[in-house]
N, C-alpha and C positions, 0 to 999 in steps of 0.2 A: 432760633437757628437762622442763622446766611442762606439765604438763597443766592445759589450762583448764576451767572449769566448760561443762560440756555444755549445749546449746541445752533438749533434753528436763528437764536437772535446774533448769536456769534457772526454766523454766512450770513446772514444777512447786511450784519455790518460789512463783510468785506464785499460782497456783491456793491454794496454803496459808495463803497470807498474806491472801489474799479471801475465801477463805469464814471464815478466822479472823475480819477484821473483822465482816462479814456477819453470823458466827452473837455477836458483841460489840454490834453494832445490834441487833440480834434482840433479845438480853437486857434492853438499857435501856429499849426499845421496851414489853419484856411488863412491863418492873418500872413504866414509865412508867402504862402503862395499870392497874395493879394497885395505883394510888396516886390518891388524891382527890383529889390539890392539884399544883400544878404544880413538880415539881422544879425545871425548869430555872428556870423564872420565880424563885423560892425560892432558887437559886443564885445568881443573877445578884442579887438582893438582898443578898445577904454570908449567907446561912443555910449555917452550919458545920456543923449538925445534921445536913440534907438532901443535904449535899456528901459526910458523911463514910457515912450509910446510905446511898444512892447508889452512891459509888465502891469503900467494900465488898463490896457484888453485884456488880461488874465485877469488881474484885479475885480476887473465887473462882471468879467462870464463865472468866477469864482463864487462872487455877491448872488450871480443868478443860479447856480449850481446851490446855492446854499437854500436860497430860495424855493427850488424845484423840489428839493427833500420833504421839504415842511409839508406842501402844498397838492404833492403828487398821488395817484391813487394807489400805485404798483410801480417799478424799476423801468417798465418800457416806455410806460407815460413821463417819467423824470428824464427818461434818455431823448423822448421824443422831442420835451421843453427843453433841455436843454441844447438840443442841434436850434431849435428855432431862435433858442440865445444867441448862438453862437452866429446863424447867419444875421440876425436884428444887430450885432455889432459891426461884422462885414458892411453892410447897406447902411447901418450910420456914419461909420467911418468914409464912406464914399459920398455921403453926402455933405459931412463937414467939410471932408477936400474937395470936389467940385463943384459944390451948390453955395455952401455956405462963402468958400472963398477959392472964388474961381481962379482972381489973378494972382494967388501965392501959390505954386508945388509946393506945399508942404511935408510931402516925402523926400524931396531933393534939400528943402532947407535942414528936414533931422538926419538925412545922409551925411549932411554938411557938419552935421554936431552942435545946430539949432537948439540949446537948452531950452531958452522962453520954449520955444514951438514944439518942444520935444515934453515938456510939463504939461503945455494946455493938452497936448494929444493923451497924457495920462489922466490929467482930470476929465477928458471925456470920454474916455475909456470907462470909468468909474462911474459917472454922471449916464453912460451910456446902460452902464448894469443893474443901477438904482433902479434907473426907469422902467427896464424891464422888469426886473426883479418887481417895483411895485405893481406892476400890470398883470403881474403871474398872480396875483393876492386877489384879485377882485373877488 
């Protein structure tokens, strides 16, 4: 005989699946606000730049969200790792724009519609979720 999926496993999928999206608002929310100029407005213009720095940081707090599921003990401990995903991308992204390359604004050249600069900012979006994501494994 089938066994079906159990009522308890059922909520608890979606409990997972809510605070996933949840802590995925969270993240666009803080990247939102940690940006001078309006993404989405800047999206919804055609800026490929802004789309692709953007959906980068989604991309790897996604990568650590995925991560957190595997790894976590209980839904508060996955919500807790993943805010501390979410600010480890805030604080790298600040360090690749001030530390790493002081004398480019790299926000003003993807406001600009900066592909190149608008890609590298996605692959370290990505490069940024890895890393957490590996360090959440230990």
């Amino acid at each position: 005989m089938v066994d079906f999926i159990s009522l308890d496993s059922f909520f608890s999928f979606l409990a997972h699946v809510g605070t996933g999206f949840v802590l995925i608002l969270l993240g666009l929310a803080a990247f939102a606000f940690t940006t001078k100029f309006s993404e989405r407005q800047l999206i919804k213009e055609g800026n490929i730049a802004v789309a692709l720095k953007l959906w980068g940081k989604a991309i790897g707090l996604g990568i650590v969200i995925y991560t957190v599921w595997g790894s976590s003990v209980n839904l508060l401990d996955a919500f807790i790792w993943g805010l501390i995903g979410i600010v480890t991308q805030v604080v790298a992204y600040w360090i690749i724009e001030y530390i790493l390359t002081p004398k480019t604004n790299l926000a003003k050249k993807v406001e600009e519609g900066n592909i190149a600069i608008g890609f590298s900012l996605f692959a370290a979006g990505i490069v940024v979720g890895l890393v957490v994501a590996g360090s959440l494994t230990y």
